[in-house]
C-alpha positions in Angstrom: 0.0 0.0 0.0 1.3 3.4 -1.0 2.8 5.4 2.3 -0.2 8.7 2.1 1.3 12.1 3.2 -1.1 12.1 6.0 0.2 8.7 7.2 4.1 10.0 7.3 3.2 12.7 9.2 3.3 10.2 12.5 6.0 7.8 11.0 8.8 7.3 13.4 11.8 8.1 11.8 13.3 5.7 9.5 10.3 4.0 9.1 9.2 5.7 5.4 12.7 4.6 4.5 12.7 1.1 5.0 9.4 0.9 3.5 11.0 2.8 0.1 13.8 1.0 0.6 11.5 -2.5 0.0 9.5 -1.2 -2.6 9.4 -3.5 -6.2 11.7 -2.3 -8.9 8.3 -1.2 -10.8 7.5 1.7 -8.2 11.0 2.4 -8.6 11.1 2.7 -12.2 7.7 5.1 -11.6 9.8 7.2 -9.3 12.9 7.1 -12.3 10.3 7.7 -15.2 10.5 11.5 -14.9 14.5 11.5 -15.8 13.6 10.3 -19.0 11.7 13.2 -19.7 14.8 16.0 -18.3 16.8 14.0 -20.3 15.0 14.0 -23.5 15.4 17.8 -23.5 18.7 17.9 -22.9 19.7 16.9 -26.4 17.8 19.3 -28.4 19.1 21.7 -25.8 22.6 21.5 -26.1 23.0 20.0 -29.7 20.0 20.8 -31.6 19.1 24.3 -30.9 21.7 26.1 -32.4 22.2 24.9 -35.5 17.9 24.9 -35.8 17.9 28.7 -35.3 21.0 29.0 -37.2 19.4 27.6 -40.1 16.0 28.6 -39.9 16.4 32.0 -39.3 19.7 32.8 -39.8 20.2 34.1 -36.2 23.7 35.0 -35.9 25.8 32.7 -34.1 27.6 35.5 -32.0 23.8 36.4 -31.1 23.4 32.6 -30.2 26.1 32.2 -28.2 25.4 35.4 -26.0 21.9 34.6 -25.3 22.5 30.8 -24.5 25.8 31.6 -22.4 23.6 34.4 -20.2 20.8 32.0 -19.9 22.7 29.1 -18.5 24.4 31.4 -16.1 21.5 32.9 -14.8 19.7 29.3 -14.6 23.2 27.9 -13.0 23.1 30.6 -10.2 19.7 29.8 -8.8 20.3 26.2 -8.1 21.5 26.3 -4.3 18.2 28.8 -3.8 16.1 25.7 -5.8 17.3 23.6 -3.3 16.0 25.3 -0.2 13.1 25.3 -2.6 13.3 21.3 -2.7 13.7 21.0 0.8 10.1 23.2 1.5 8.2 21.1 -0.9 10.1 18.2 0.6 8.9 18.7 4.2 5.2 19.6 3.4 4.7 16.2 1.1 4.1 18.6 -2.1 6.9 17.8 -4.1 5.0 15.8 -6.6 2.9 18.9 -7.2 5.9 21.0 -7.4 7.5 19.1 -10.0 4.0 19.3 -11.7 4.0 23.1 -11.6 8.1 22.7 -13.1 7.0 20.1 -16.2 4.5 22.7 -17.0 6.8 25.8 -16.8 9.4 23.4 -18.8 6.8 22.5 -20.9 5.9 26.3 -21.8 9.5 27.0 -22.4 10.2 24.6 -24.8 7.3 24.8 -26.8 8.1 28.3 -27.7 11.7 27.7 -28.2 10.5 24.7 -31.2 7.8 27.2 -32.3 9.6 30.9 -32.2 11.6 30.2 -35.8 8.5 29.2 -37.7 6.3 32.2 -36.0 8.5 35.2 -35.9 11.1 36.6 -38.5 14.1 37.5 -36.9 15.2 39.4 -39.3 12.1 41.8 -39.3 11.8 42.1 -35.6 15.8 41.2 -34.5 15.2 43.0 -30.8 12.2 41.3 -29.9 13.1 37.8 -31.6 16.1 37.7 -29.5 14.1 39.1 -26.0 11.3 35.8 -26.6 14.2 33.5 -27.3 16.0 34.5 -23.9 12.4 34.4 -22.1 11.9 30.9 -23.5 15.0 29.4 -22.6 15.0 30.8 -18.8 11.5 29.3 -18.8 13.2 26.1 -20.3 15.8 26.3 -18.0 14.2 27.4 -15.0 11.8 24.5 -15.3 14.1 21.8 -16.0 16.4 23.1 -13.1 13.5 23.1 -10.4 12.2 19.6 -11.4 15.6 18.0 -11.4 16.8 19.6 -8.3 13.5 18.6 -6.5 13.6 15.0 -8.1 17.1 14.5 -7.1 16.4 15.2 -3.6 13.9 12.8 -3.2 15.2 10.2 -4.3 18.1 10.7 -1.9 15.7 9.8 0.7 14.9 6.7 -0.9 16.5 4.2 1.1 18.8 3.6 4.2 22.1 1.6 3.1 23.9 2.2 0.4 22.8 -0.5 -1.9 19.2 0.4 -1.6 20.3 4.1 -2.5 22.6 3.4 -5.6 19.4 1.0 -6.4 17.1 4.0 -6.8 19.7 6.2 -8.7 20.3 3.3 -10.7 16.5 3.0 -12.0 16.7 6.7 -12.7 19.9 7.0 -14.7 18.9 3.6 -16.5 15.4 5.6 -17.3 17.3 8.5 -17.8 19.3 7.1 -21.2 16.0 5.8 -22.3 15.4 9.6 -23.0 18.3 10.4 -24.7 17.8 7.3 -27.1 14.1 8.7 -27.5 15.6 12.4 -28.1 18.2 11.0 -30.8 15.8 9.1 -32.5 13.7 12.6 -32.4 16.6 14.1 -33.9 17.2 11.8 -37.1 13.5 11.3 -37.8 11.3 14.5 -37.0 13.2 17.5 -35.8 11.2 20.4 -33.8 7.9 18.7 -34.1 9.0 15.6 -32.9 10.7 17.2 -29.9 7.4 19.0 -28.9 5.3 15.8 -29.3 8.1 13.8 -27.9 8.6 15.8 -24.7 4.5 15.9 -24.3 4.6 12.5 -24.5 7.2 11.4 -21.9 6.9 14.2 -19.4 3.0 13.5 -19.4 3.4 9.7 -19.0 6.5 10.7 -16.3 3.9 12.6 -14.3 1.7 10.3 -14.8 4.0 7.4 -13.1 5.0 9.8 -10.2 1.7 9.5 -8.5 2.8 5.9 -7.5 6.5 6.5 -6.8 7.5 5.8 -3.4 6.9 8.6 -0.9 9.5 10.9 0.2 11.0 9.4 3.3 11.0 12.3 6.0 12.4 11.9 9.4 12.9 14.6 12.5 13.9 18.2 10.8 17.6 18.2 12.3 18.4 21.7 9.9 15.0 22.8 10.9 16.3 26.0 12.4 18.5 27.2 9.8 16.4 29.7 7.1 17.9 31.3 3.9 21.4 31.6 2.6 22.9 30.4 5.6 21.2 27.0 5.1 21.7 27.3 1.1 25.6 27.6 2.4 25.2 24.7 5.1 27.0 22.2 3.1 29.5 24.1 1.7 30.8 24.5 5.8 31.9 19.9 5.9 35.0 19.4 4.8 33.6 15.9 3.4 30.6 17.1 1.4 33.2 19.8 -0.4 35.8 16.8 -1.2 33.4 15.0 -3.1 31.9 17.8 -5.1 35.4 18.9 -6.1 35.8 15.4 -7.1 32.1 15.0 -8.7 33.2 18.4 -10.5 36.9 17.2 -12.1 35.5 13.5 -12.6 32.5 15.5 -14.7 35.3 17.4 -16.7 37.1 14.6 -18.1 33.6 12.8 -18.8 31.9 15.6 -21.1 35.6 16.6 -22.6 35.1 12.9 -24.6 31.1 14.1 -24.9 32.4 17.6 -26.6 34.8 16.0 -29.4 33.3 12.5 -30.1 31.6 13.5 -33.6 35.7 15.3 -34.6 36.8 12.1 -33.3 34.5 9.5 -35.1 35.2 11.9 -38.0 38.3 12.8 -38.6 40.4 9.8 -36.4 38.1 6.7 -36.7 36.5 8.1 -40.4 33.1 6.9 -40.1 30.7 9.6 -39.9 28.1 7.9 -40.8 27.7 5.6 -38.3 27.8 8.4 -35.8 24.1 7.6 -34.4 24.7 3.4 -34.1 27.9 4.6 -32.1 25.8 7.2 -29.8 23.5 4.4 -28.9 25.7 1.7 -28.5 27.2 4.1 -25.7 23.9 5.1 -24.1 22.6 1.7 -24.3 25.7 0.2 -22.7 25.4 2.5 -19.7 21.7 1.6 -19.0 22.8 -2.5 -19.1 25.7 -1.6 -16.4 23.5 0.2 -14.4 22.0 -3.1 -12.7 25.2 -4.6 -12.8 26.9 -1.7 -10.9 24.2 -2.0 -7.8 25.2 -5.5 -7.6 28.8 -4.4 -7.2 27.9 -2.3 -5.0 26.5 -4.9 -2.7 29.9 -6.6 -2.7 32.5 -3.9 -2.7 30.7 -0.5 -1.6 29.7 2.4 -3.6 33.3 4.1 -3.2 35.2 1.5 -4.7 33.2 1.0 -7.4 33.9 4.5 -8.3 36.9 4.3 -8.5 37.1 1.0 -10.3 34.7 2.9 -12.9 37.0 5.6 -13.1 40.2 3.4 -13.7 38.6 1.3 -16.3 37.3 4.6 -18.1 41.4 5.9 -18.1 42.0 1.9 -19.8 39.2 2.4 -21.9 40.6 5.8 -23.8 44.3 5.0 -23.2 43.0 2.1 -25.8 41.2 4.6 -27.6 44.6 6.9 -28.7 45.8 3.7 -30.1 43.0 3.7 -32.8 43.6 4.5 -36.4 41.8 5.4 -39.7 39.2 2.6 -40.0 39.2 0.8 -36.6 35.1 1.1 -36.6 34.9 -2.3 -34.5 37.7 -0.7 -32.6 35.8 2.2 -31.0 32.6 0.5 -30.8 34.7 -1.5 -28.5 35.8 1.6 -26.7 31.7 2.9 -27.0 30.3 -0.2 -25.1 33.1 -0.1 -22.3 33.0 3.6 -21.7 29.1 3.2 -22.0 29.5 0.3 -19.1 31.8 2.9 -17.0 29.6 6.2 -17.5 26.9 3.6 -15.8 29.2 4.4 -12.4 29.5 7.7 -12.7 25.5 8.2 -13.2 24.9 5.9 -10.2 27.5 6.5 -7.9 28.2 9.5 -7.3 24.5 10.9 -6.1 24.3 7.7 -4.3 27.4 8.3 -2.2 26.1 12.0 -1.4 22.8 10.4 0.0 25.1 8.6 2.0 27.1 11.4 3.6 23.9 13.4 3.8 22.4 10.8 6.5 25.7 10.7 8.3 25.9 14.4 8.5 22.6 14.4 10.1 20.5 16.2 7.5 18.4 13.7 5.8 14.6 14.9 6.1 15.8 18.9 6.2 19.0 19.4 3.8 18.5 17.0 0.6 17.6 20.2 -1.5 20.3 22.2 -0.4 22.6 19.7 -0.7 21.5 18.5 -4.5 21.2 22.5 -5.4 25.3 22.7 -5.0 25.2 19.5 -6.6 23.1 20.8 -10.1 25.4 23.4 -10.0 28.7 21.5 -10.3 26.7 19.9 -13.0 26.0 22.8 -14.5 29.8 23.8 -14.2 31.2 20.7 -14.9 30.0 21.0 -18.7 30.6 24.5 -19.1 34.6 23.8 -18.3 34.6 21.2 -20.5 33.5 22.8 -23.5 36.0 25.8 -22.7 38.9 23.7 -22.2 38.9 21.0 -24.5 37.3 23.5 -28.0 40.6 26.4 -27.3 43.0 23.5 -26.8 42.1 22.4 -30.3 42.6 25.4 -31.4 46.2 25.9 -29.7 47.8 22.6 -30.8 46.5 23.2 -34.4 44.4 20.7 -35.3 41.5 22.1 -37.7 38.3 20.5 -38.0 37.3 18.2 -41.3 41.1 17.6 -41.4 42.1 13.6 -41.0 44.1 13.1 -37.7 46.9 10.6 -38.4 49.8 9.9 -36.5 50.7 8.5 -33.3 49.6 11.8 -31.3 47.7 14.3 -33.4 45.8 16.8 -31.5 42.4 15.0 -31.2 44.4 11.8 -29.9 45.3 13.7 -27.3 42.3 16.2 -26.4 39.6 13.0 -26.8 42.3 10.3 -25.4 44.8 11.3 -23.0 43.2 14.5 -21.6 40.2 12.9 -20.1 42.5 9.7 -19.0 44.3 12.8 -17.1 41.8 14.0 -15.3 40.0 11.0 -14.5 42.9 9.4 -13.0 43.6 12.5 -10.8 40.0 11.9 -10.0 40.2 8.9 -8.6 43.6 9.6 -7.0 41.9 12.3 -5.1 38.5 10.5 -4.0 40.5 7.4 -2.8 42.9 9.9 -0.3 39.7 12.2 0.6 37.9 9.2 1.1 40.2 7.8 3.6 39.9 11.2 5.5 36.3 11.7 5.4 34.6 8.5 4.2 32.2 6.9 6.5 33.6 6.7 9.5 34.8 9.9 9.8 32.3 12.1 8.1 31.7 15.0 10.2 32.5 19.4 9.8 
């Protein structure tokens, strides 16, 4: 029987937990159904967008860049004030309604942003094309932020050991691929109308699902008595929760660096451009199988070592990689299925061990949101670094796009290969010493 709001309200602490933390993988997957719809707007997002506005109304790319670059900072700086946001709606049982109210703002956003090019001429109104565009995207945005933060936070609550946590994460992510293999297939059959239709379809049957998702497990208010910035900032102040999001934050550098050059590299090293897409989905898919087989790991080893065996076999994977030439097709759908298996961890992990070290900081039931706002952010951040490190690097070691790379270490090699190896194994490097110092047993400010 589904745990009512009413009914939690006089659960003894814990108790809401356990009960998640037993729930069938179904209610589970009902819970993770709502990641496939972020996720199917991420692509058109990031990917799509620009080069739809670009060709449809020839909207200046300069003009493109400014508007999407003041958008996503304005969205990124309001995530640690979503997360107090998460917390409220948390607390008072209304976070399904919340992430309603979200989908619809979302919704609204992206709508506009499909229709704007086939409504408006930008080139007859220029100022007040570019003022919608900005409104939609921050309504994009903005949506998409809330609903993810607030999402993310529950399921943090989902859960009391650290198998049953990385179990729920793992449903999500899984769910979460299924959009972007929804998205791509959006992408190469339909374009803007097939985004629109496809995002009214999932995030209406996501919705749908979340009214039997397990409860959000609440227990006593321990950050009850902190209000505003200073418990958006509480935990910034434990040395443990800052270790792992600097971690979280390199770890998601070196993964989107790979993410940022694949098509060059499938291109212009492996030379099969066409089979782009099959690549892309043998990835995607490979990370939804490894999911499952991650929580069983988990089980066995413990969520931290399984990080950092994910990121050690992601450094084997593209170290094999730079050794790739002109041709090698089966060769990097090789490396695609292994670094599919290995993104798996860092999807899982990674939020599960923060659920972790939120209970054993004492703020599960008041500082999820907070926590998970910092956490978006980094996200947020993560990408951003990416893009602006591994594009200019390119550019300084001379390689020039629609150019073959050949040779032992052209430029690609190493800004696809051995840069992301880099940073990943400094990851790891870091989490296993930080770990030692403020890992389970010694969690604490």
């Amino acid at each position: 029987m589904t745990t009512t709001a009413s009914s939690l309200a006089g659960t003894p602490p814990g108790v809401a937990a356990r009960a998640a933390e037993g729930a069938p993988g179904w209610r589970l997957g009902c819970y993770g159904a709502l990641q496939a719809a972020l996720n199917f707007v991420a692509l058109p997002l990031y990917v799509f967008l620009p080069a739809y506005y670009a060709a449809a109304q020839s909207v200046p790319l300069a003009l493109l860049g400014g508007v999407l670059l003041a958008s996503r900072l304005g969205d990124a700086a309001v995530d640690p004030l979503l997360g107090r946001l998460a917390d409220r709606m948390l607390a008072r049982q209304r976070a399904r309604a919340c992430i309603a109210v979200a989908g619809g703002v979302l919704l609204a956003g992206f709508l506009a942003l499909m229709a704007l090019p086939a409504l408006l001429d930008y080139a007859a109104h220029p100022g007040l094309f570019s003022s919608l565009l900005l409104l939609a995207l921050l309504l994009t945005y903005g949506g998409f932020s809330a609903a993810s933060v607030i999402h993310q936070a529950w399921g943090s609550t989902l859960g009391q050991d650290e198998r049953a946590r990385t179990r729920v994460f793992a449903w999500r992510e899984a769910l979460g691929l299924a959009g972007v293999l929804l998205a791509a297939a959006a992408a190469q059959f339909g374009g803007a109308r097939a985004f629109s239709l496809g995002l009214l379809a999932t995030l209406g049957l996501s919705l749908g699902l979340l009214r039997l998702a397990p409860d959000p497990a609440r227990s006593a208010l321990h950050g009850a008595s902190l209000r505003g910035l200073r418990a958006a900032c509480e935990p910034l102040r434990h040395a443990a929760f800052r270790h792992l999001l600097l971690v979280y934050t390199l770890n998601g550098v070196a993964a989107a660096i790979p993410a940022t050059l694949v098509l060059f590299f499938i291109r212009d090293r492996i030379g099969a451009p066409a089979l782009s897409g099959l690549f892309l989905a043998l990835y995607f898919a490979s990370a939804a199988a490894g999911a499952p087989l991650w929580v069983r790991a988990v089980g066995r080893l413990g969520a931290a070592r399984c990080w950092i065996a994910g990121m050690l076999a992601t450094v084997g994977t593209f170290l094999f990689a730079a050794l790739l030439r002109h041709g090698d097709g089966l060769g990097y759908a090789l490396v695609c299925a292994a670094s599919g298996l290995c993104l798996g961890a860092d999807l899982v992990l990674p939020p599960a061990l923060l659920a972790g070290l939120i209970a054993r900081l004492g703020h599960s039931g008041s500082l999820e949101g907070a926590y998970f706002g910092w956490w978006s952010l980094c996200t947020k951040l993560a990408l951003a670094l990416a893009a602006g490190i591994a594009l200019p690097l390119l550019g300084l070691l001379g390689y020039t796009p629609g150019t073959p790379a050949k040779g032992l270490l052209p430029p690609l090699v190493i800004a696809y290969c051995l840069l992301p190896s880099t940073l990943k194994a400094l990851s790891a490097a870091l989490f296993r010493r930080g770990w030692r110092e403020h890992g389970p047993a010694t969690a604490t400010p």
